[in-house]
C-alpha positions in Angstrom: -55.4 -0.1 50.1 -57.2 -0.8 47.2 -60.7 -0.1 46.2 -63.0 -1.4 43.8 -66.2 -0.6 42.8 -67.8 -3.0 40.6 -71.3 -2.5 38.2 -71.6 -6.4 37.8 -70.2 -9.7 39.0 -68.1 -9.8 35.6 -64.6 -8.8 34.9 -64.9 -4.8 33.3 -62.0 -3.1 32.8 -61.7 -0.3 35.1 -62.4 3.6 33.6 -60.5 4.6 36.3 -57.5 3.4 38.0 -55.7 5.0 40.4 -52.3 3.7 42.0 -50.1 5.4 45.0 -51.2 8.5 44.4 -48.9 10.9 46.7 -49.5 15.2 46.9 -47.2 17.0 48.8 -47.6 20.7 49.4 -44.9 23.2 50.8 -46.0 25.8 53.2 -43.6 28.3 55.4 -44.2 28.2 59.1 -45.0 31.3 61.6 -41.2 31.0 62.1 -40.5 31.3 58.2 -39.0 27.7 57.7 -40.8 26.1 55.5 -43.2 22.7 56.0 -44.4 20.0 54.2 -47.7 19.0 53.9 -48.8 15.4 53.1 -51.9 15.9 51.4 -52.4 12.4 49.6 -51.0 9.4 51.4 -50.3 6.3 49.0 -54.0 6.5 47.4 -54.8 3.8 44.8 -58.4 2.6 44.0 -60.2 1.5 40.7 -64.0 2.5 39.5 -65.7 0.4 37.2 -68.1 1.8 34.5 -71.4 2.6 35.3 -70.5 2.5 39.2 -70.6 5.1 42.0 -67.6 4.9 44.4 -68.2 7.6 47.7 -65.1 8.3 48.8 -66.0 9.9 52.8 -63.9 11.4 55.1 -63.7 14.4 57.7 -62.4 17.6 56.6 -59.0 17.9 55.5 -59.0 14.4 55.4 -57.7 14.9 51.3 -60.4 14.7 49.4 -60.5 17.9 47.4 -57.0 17.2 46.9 -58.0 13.9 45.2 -61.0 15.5 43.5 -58.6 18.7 42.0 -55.8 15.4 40.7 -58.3 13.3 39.4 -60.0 16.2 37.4 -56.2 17.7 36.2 -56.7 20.9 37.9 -53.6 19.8 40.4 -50.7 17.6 39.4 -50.1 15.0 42.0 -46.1 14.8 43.3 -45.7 11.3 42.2 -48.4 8.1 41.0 -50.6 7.1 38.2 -53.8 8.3 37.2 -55.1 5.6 34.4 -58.3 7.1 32.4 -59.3 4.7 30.0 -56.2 2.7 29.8 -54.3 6.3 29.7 -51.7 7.6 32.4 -53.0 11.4 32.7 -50.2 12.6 34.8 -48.0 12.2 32.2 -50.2 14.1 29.7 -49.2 17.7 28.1 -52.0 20.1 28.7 -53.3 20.1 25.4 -54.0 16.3 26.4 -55.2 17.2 29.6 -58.0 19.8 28.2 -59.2 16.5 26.2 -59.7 14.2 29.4 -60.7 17.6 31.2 -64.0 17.3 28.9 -64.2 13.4 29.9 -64.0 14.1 33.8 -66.2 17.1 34.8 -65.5 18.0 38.5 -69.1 19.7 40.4 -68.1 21.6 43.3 -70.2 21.9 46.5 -71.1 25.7 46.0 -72.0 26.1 42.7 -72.1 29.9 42.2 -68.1 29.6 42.6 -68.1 28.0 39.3 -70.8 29.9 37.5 -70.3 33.3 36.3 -72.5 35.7 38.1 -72.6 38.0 34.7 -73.5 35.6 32.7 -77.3 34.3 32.2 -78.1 30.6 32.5 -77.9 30.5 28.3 -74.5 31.4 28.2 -73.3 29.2 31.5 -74.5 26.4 29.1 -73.2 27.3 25.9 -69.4 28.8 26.8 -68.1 24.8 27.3 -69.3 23.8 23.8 -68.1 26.8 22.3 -64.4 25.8 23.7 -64.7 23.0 22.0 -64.9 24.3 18.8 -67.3 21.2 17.3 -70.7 22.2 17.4 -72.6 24.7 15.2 -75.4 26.8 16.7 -78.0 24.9 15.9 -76.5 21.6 17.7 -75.3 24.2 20.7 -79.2 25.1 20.9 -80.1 21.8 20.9 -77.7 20.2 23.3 -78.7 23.1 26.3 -82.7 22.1 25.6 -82.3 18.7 25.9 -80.3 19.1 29.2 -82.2 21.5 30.6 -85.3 19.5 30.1 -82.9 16.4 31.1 -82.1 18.0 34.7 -85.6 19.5 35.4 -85.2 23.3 34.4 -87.7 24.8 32.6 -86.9 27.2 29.8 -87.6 30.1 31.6 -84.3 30.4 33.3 -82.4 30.7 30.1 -82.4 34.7 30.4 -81.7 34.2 34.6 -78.4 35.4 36.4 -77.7 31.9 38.1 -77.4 34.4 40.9 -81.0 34.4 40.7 -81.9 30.6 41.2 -82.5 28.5 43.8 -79.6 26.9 45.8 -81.3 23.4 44.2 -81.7 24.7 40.8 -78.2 26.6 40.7 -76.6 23.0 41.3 -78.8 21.6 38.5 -77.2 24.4 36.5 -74.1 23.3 36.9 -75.0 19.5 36.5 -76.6 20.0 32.9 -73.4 22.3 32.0 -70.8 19.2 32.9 -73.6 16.8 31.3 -73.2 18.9 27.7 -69.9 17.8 27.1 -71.0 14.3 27.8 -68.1 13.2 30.2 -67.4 9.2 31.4 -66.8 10.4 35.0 -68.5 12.7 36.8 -66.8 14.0 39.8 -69.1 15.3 42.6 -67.7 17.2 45.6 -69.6 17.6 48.1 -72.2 18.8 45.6 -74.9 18.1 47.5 -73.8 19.0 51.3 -74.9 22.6 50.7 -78.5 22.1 49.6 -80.7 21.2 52.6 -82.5 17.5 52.8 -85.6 17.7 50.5 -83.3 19.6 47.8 -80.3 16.8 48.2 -82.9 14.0 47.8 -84.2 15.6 44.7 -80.6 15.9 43.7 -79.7 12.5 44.5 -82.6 11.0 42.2 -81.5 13.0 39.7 -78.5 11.5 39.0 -78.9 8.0 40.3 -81.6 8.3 36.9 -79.3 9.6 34.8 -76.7 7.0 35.9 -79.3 4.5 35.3 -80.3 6.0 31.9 -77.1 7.0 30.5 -74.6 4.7 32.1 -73.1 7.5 34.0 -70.0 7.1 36.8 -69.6 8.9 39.7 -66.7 9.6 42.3 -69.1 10.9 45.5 -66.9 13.0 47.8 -68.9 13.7 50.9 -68.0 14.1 55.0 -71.5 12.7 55.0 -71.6 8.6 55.4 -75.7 8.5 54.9 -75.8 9.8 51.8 -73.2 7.5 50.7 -74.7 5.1 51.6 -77.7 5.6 49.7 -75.7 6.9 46.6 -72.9 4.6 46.2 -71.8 0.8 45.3 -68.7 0.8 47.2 -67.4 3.2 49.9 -63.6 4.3 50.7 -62.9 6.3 54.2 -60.4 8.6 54.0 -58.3 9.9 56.9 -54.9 12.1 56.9 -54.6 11.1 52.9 -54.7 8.1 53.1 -57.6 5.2 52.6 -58.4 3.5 55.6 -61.3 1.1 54.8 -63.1 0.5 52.2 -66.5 -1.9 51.4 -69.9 -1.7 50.7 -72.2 -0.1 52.2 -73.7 -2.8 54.7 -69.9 -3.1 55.3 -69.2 0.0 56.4 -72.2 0.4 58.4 -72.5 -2.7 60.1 -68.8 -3.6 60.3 -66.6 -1.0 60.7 -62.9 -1.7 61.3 -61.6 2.1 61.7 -61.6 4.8 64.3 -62.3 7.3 61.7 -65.4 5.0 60.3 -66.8 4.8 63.7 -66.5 8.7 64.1 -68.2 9.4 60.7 -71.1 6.4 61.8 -71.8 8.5 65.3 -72.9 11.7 62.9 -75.6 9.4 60.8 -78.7 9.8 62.7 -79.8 5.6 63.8 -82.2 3.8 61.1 -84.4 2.3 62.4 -85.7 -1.2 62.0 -88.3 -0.2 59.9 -86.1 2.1 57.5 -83.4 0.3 55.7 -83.6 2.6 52.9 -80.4 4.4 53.1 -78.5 0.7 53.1 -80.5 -0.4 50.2 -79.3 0.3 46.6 
């Protein structure tokens, strides 16, 4: 099934293309034997610039899976990823650390991916330092203007991220993908460990920057509210596999799958006066 999520009624070439993407994992059995696990099902969508396609489903639905391929931290068993026109499955990883800067993958517990040891400072500046490109005066220069960008304040330069805030741990690690200056933001389930006035602050925050800088997002969530209020398009996913797909209203008013209908029962209702969470 194919999905598409589109910035405008024109014809725009897709950033990302994706086309029967298939992971298969091998595990042993309590009886030794071993297993295979079908992780990704046949999984082919395409996301426009400038466009936020959720992609929701239960857990161990696949979507981590997806998230790890897309980002070249996994190599799928068979398919295409297209990145700009390029097929990054087929890329030598010296390739792949290029497109690695180009798709930056936010995880839902941030502390995983920042180093406890490390202050705020040096969270921001080890990713431009890899890249070998920018003197210290642009490095310096580059973490202000994020930092100001995401809503920290100087202050927490010299901070463990250890001691932040849950909220400003995850705007951390927002502003360190942002430095690189990536076309596709990955976000999973980045915002499902924050609690509700910290994910709407969240939320704003990069529905401006995607308004300001053009940004595009792939929204992995088991949460169908939120991707409702965060995304163009929407594509459930159940077993590996997409099993619907639409715009929001779609989704929410129409729903053709099981797996839709379970994810719709765990949205609290909206009422008549509070279309918000449909509107975009």
């Amino acid at each position: 099934m194919k999905v598409e999520a589109t910035a405008t009624g024109k014809n725009v070439h897709p950033l990302l293309k994706v086309e029967n993407l298939v992971k298969r994992y091998t595990k042993r059995s309590l009886a030794g034997t071993p297993e295979e696990l079908l992780a990704l099902d046949s999984v082919s969508f395409t996301i426009s610039p400038g466009t936020t396609l959720a992609v929701v489903g239960e857990s161990g639905s696949g979507k981590s899976t997806l998230a790890n391929c897309l980002a070249c931290l996994e190599s799928p068993t068979s398919g295409n990823i297209w990145f700009e026109g390029k097929d990054i499955v087929k890329l030598e990883e010296r390739a792949c650390r290029q497109v690695r800067r180009q798709i930056q993958l936010i995880f839902q517990d941030p502390a995983s991916s920042l180093n406890p040891r490390w202050s705020a400072f040096e969270v921001l500046v080890e990713p431009l330092i890899l890249q070998r490109k920018f003197n210290r005066e642009e490095i310096k220069k580059r973490v202000n203007y994020w930092l100001g960008r995401v809503g920290l304040s100087q202050d927490i330069v010299g901070r463990s991220p250890m001691e932040l805030s849950g909220g400003q741990r995850q705007r951390l690690a927002i502003a360190r993908a942002l430095t690189l200056e990536p076309k596709l933001l990955i976000l999973d389930e980045a915002l499902s460990a924050l609690d509700c006035s910290v994910q709407a602050q969240i939320a704003n925050l990069l529905m401006e920057l995607q308004g300001s800088l053009g940004m595009t997002y792939l929204f992995i969530t088991h949460d169908l509210a939120m991707a409702a209020h965060f995304a163009d398009e929407i594509a459930v996913m159940d077993r590996g596999r997409i099993v619907e797909q639409g715009p929001p209203n779609k989704i929410f008013i129409q729903p053709e799958q099981e797996t839709t209908r379970r994810l719709l029962a765990a949205v609290p209702r909206i009422g008549r006066g509070d279309q918000s969470a449909l509107e975009r």
